[in-house]
N, C-alpha and C positions, 0 to 999 in steps of 0.2 A: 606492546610487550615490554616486560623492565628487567633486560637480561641479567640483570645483578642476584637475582633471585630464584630459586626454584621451585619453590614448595607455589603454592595457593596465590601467592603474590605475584607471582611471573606475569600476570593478565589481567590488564588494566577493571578490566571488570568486575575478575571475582578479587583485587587490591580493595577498589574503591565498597563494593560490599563488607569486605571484614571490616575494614576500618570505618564503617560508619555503623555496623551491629559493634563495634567495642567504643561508640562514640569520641574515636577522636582523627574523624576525616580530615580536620585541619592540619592533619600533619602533611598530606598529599597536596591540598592547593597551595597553589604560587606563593609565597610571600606577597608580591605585591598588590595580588587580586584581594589576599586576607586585610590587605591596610587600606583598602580604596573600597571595599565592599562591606554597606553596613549591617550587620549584626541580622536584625529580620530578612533584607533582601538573601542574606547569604544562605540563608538557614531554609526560606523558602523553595531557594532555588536547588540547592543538594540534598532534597526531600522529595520534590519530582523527579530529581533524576536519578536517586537510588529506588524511587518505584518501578522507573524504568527499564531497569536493570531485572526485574524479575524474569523469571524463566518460565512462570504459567501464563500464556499471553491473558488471560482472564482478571490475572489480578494488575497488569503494565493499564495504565491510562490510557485515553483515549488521545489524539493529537487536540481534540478542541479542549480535555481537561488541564493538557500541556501549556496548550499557548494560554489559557484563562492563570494558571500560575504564574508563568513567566511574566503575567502582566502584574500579577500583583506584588511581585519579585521586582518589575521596574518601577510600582507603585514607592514602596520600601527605599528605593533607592534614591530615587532622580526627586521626590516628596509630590502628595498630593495635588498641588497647583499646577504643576509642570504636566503630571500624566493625565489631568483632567482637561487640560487644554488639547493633549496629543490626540485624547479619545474623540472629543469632539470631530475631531477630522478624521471621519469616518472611513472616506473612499481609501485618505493617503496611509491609514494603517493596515489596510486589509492587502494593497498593494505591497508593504511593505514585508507584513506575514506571508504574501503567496511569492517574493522574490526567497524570503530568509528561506524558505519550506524546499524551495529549488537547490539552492546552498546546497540547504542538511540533506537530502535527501544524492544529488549529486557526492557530495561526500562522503557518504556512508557506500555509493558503490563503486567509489574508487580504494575506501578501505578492501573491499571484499575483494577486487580486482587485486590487490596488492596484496591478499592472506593468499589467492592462490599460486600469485608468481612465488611467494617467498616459501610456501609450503612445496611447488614443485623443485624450487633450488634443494629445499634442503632434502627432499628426496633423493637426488641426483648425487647431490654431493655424502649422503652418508648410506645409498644405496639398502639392499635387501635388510641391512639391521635394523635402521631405519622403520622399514614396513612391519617387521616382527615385533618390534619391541613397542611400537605407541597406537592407542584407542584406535580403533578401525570398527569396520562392518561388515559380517558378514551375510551373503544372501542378500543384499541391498536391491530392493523388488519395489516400483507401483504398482498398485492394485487399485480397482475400481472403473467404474465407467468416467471414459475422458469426454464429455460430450456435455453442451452447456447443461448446467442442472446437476450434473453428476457429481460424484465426488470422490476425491483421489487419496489415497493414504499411504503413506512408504513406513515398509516394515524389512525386519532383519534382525539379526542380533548381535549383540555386542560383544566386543572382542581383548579382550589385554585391559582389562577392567573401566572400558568406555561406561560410566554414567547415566552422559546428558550429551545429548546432539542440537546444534544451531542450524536450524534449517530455514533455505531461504529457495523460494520459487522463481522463476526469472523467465523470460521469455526469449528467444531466438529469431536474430532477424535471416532473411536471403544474405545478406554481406556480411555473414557470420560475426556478428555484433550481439552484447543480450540485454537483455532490461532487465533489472531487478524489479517485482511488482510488488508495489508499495503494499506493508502489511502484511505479508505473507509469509509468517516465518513458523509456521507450522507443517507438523507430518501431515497435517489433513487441509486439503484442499478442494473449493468446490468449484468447478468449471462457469464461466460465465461467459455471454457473449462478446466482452473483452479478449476472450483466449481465442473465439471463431479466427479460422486461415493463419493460428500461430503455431509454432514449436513451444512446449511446456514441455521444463525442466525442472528438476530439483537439487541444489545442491546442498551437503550435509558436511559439517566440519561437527567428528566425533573427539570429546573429551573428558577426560577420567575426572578424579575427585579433587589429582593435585594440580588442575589446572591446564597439564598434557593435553595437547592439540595434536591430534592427528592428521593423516591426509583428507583432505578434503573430496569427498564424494559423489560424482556428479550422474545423475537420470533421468533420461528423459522417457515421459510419459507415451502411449498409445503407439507406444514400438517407433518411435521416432516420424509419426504421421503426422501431419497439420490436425488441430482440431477443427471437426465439422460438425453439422446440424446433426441431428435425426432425422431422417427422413420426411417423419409427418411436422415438427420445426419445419423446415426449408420447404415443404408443402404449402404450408399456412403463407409463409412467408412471398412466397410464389404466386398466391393469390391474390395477396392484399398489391403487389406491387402489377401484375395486369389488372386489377381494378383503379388500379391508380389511386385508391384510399383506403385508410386504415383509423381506425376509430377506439379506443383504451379508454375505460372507464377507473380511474385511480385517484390515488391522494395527493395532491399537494400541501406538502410541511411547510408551515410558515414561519412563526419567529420561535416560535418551540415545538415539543415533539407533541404536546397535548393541543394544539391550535391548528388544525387539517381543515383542509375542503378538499368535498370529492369536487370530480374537475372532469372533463371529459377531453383527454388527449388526440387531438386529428392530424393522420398526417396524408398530406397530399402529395401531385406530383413535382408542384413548384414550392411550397410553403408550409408550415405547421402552425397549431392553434391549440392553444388552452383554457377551453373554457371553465366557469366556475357554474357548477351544477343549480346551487342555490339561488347568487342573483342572474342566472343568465350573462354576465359579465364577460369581456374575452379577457384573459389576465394578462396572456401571451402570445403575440403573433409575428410572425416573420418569413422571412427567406431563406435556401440555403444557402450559407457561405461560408466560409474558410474557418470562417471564425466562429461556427454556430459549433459545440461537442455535446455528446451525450456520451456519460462517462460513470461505471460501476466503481460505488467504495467497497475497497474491499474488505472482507468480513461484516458486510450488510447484506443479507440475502436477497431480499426483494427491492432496494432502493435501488435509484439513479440519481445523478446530477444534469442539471441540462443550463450550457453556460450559451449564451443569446449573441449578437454582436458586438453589441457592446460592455459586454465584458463579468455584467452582470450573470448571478446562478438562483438557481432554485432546485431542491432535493424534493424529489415523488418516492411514493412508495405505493405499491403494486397488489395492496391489500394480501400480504403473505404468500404472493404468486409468484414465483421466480420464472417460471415457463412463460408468465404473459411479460413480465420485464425485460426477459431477453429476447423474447418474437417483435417486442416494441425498441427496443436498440439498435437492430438485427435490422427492422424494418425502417427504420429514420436512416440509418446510415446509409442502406442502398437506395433512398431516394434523393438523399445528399450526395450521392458517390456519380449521382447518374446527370443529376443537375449540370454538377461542379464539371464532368466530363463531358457534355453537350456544349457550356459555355466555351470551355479549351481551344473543343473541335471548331467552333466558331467562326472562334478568331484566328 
């Protein structure tokens, strides 16, 4: 926020938008970033990130279109030799992207943590005028079935000429801690087995045209319950786990999204197995441990990622079945959860 001003500029975000729709953002960065940063690098890099800045997430990039800029943004800068050496080293860039991703992502929810302490100070301190006179909501309601599969939408209406609302989903721990979940900054939400035995929240910071931030708005979905299965979910699931195997017939995405093999997913009471349909091949085999995740992108309906011991991933997708993706998440995790607590008791 850039208290010097009040109109449209107050907020770093919709600053950084006028002044690159009136093309001349260079009045905002640093001096000394504008003399050290060359021309293309500069130009590439303040082009993804006023994409980013969009309010339709439809038209915001992907994070892999992000990081493929930014490399070409370090291309432009640091010169062709130097990035074509860095690329080479496969492993130590990809490390390097999943520490920076920790960073940013860290960072962005200690901003949100520090928009609600400074929006409850200033509540407090300029009381009920305050609540009357800035963007608000009223009627602020989730609606929908909260159960994996389902899908959540928060409606209301606007209040003291509220706009456009920034919405973000977060999750609730037992030690009243939250997680902000990555992606999710839409009114519309769809439940995945990511959310199973969580508290899902929404919270909403309403603001008007001139940039006016109101108080922040905080819901939690399914009357404040943990999310749970459906019955016949947890039924299925209940099956496969006294049979002691479960079997998923799915995709595995290789180097792009046109280059698939169906695969046949097994999972057991000690190990999991990915076989490749075509050669008979095992592609992936292992044990539970600590370090094995199977983990939902959000705003991919039927994908997974499934990252191994060593450290290595691979994205499946569930041929447009969200109900078999999360019976398959649902069910690797409780024979991971059962392992991992056998060995405990063990020792």
């Amino acid at each position: 926020m850039i208290r010097k001003y009040d109109d449209e500029r107050r907020f770093l975000s919709h600053l950084v938008t006028l002044r690159y729709k009136e093309r001349n953002i260079d009045e905002i960065i640093f001096p000394e970033i504008r003399k050290q940063a060359k021309p293309n690098s500069l130009q590439t890099f303040r082009k993804i990130a006023y994409q980013c800045l969009s309010m339709d997430r439809k038209q915001r990039p992907t994070m892999a279109v992000v990081i493929k800029q930014l490399q070409i943004s370090l291309e432009f800068q640091i010169g062709q030799q130097r990035f074509s050496q860095a690329e080479r080293d496969h492993r130590e860039k990809n490390n390097l992207m999943h520490r920076t991703s920790k960073v940013f992502f860290s960072v962005m929810k200690n901003l949100f943590l520090f928009s609600n302490r400074v929006n409850s100070d200033r509540s407090n301190d300029r009381g009920n005028s305050y609540l009357e006179d800035s963007p608000g909501i009223k009627e602020f309601q989730i609606i929908g079935d909260a159960k994996p599969g389902g899908k959540l939408l928060v409606c209301g209406f606007p209040l003291h000429g509220t706009s456009q609302c920034m919405f973000q989903w977060v999750h609730y721990h037992r030690d009243v801690t939250l997680e902000y979940i990555e992606g999710a900054t839409s009114p519309e939400y769809i439940v995945t087995a990511d959310d199973v035995d969580k508290l899902i929240a929404v919270e909403c910071i309403p603001m008007d045209d001139h940039g006016r931030q109101g108080e922040i708005v905080r819901l939690f979905a399914n009357e404040q319950n943990k999310i749970i299965c459906d019955p016949e979910m947890q039924e299925e699931i209940d099956k496969y786990m006294a049979a002691g195997q479960a079997s998923f017939s799915i995709l595995l995405l290789m180097d792009s999204s046109e280059n698939r093999e169906q695969t046949t997913f097994t999972l057991r009471r000690s190990n999991y197995q990915v076989k490749i349909n075509r050669t008979q091949e095992i592609f992936i085999q292992g044990e539970y441990t600590n370090d094995v995740s199977i983990k939902i992108p959000s705003g991919l309906p039927t994908q997974f990622v499934l990252t191994y011991s060593d450290g290595s991933s691979h994205p499946f997708n569930t041929f447009q079945d969200a109900r078999m993706r999360d019976t398959l998440v649902l069910t690797m995790r409780m024979f991971q959860r059962k392992v991992l607590d056998e060995r405990r008791n063990a020792t």
